[in-house]
N, C-alpha and C positions, 0 to 999 in steps of 0.2 A: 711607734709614731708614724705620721704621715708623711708622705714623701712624694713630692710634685711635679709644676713646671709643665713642660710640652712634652707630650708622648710623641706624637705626632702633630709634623708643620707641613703642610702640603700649599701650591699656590699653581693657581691655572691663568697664568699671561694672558690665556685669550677672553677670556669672559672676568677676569681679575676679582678669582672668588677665592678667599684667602679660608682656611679652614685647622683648626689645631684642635686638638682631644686631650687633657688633662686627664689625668689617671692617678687618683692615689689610691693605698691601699693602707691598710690596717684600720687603725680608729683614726678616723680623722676628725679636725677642728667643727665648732658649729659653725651648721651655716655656707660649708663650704660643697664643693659636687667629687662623687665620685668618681664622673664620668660626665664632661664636655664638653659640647662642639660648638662651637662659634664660625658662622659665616659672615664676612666682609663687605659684601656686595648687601645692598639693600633689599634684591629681588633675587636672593636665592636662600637658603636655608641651611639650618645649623645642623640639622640632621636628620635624615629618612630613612624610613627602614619600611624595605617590602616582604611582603608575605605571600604566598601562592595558595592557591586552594582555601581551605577553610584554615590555614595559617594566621598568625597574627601579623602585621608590619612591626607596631610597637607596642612591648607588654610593661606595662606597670606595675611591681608588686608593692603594698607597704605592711608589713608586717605586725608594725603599731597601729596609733590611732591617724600614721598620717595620711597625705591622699597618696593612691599612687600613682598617678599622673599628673602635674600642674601646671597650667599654661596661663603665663604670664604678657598684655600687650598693653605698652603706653599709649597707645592710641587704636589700634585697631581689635579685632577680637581675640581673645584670651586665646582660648579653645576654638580651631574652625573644623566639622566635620565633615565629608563631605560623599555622597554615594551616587554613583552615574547609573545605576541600575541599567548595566548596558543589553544585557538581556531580556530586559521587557519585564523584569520580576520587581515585585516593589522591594526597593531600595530604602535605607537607613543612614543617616547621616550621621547621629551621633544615637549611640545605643549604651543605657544605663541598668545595669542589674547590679542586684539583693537579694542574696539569697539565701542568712541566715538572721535570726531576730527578728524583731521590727524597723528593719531598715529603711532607706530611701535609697532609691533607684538613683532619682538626680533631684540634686537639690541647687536651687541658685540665690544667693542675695545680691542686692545693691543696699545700697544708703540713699540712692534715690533713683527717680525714672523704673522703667520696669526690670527686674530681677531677671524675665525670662521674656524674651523676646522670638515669638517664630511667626514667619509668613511662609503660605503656601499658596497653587492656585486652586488647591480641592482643599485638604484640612488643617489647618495652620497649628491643632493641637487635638491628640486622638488619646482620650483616657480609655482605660480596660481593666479594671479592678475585679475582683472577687465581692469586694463588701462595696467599696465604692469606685467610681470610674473619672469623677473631679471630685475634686472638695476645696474649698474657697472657706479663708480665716484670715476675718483683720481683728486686730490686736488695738485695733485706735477707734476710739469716742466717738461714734457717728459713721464710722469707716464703711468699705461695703463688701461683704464677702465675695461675690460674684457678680461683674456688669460686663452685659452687654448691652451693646450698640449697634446703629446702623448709619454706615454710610455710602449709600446708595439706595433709590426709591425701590419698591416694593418689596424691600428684603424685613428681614426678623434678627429681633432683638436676638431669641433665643425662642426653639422649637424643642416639646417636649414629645416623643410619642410611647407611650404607656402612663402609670397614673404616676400625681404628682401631690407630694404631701406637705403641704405649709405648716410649721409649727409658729406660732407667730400671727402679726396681724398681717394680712395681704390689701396692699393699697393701690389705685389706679389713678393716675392723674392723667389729664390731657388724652383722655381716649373711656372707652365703655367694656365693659363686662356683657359679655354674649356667649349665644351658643352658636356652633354653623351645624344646621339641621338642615338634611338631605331631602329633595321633594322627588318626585315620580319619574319626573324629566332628567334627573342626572345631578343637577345641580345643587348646590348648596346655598343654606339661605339664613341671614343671619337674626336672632332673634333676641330680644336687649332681656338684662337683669332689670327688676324693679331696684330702687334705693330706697332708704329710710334714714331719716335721721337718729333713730333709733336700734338696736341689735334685738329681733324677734325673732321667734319661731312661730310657725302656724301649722294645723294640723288641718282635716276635712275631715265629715261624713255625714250617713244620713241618719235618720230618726224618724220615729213614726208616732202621730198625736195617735191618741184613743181617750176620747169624752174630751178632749180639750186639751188634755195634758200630755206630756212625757217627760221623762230623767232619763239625760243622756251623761252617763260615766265619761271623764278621760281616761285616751288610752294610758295606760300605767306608764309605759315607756316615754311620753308624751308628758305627762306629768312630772316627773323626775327631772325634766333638764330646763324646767324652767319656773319663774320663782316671781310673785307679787299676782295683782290685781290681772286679770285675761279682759278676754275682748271678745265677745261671739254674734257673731252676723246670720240670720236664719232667712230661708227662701220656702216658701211652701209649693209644694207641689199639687197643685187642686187650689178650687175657690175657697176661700174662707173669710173671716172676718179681718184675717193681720195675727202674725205672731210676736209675739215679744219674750225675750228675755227673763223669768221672776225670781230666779236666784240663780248665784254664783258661788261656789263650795269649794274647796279645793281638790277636789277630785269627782266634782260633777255640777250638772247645773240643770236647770229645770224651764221646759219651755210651756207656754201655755198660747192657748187661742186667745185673743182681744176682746171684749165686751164679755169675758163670761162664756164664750162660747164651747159646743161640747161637742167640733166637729172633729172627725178621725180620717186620719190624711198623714201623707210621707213627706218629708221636708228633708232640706239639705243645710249644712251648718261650716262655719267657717271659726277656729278658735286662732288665736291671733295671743303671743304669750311672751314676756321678756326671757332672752338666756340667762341660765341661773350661773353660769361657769366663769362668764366673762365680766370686767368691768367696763361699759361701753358708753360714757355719759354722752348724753345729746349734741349733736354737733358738735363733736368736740374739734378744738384745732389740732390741723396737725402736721406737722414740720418734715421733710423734704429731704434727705442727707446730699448734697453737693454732687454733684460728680466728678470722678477724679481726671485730673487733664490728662488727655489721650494724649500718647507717644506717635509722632507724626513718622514716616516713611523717611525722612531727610531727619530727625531726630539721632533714631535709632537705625542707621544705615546696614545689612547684611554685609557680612565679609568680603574681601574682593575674592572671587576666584584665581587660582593660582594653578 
């Protein structure tokens, strides 16, 4: 059985910090501690432990599924960690490792406001993965796996440098799809996306009449991602009478001189094609997911230092 009470009752008159350590041993009750320390004064602590060198202060072991370390605050934070990096080294305030399975380093929930909460004044949150380095998952109807925002003028949502692959539709509102192309001078220079109300592909190239006519094949690869009726714009290169369009095939089409004529000359062509992959009907409408209310700075207040 267990066996309790005060191991130790100590009390310091001048700072009037009252402090006792329970101690049972064998099997004890649920629920109850093997080992604790309670402090009386409201600004001082129930108990610390220092470490030196690469020492620990305080080690946690749980041998089951439970945690081993848990920090409980009715009002202020749970867990505070906290690193001075006195020597100029980058410093660590709270540090979570996994190092067998598929585990998680740190994991945080709430029931509401945000789960994980960090400010910084360089990286407020620094992933480094093998497979991936964030990854953002909502579980709710409209929800948003990953938002950013900006609050302050000329900063970024979100900056990507290497390539970036959308699986999904990519949508822009209240701003334009560009490139920033670099000129002679140094500078960069921005150049707009055309829009359609419609989802095309378009291909180029040239052709060349002989007696009036030619058959220009699509390219194969060209042809395969796109599906219905096309669309071909022709430019001649040299005087003629006018070219026009006389048949449309699915894997070719045939251009000819105007009036009959049987002049031979090199031309350029524009083929203009729906995607065959996607469903993309015309204008369609389309709805906006909410964004979720920012946690303000007086919200979600950081720990006091202590």
């Amino acid at each position: 059985m267990a066996t309790g009470g005060n191991f130790i009752l100590g009390k310091d008159n001048i700072a009037d910090r009252v402090t006792y350590v329970s101690l049972l041993k064998g099997k004890f009750p649920e629920k109850t501690y093997a080992f604790r320390a309670q402090a009386g004064n409201p600004n001082s602590h129930g108990m610390r432990g220092d470490g030196s060198g690469t020492g620990l202060g305080v080690h946690g072991v749980s041998t089951a599924s439970g945690a081993g370390v848990r920090g409980h605050s009715a009002l202020g934070a749970g867990v505070h960690g906290l690193s001075d990096g006195q020597d100029g080294s980058a410093s660590i305030g709270v540090y979570g490792e996994a190092t067998k399975g598929g585990g998680t380093a740190m994991r945080a929930k709430a029931k509401s406001g945000a789960a994980l909460y960090a400010t910084s004044d360089n990286w407020a949150i620094f992933g480094r993965g093998g497979s991936a380095g964030v990854e953002g998952l909502t579980l709710k109807s409209g929800g948003i796996g990953v938002w950013g925002h900006v609050m302050a003028s000329n900063a970024l949502a979100a900056k990507f440098e290497g390539p970036v692959v959308v699986k999904g539709d990519f949508t822009v509102t209240n701003g334009v799809k560009s490139a920033a192309v670099p000129l002679a001078d140094g500078t960069l220079r921005r150049l707009y996306c055309m829009e359609s109300p419609e989802s095309w592909f378009e291909d180029f190239g040239e052709g060349r009449l002989v007696r009036g006519r030619a058959e220009i094949r699509l390219a194969r690869d060209f042809a395969a991602v796109v599906a219905g009726n096309y669309h071909v714009f022709v430019t001649p290169h040299g005087d003629s009478n006018g070219l026009y369009v006389a048949a449309r095939r699915r894997a070719s089409f045939t251009v000819r001189e105007q009036g009959a004529g049987t002049g031979t000359l090199a031309f350029s062509y524009r083929v203009v094609a729906r995607r065959r992959d996607v469903d993309a009907p015309r204008m369609a409408k389309v709805r906006i997911p909410d964004s979720p209310r920012s946690a303000s700075l007086e919200e979600v207040a950081p720990p006091r230092r202590r």
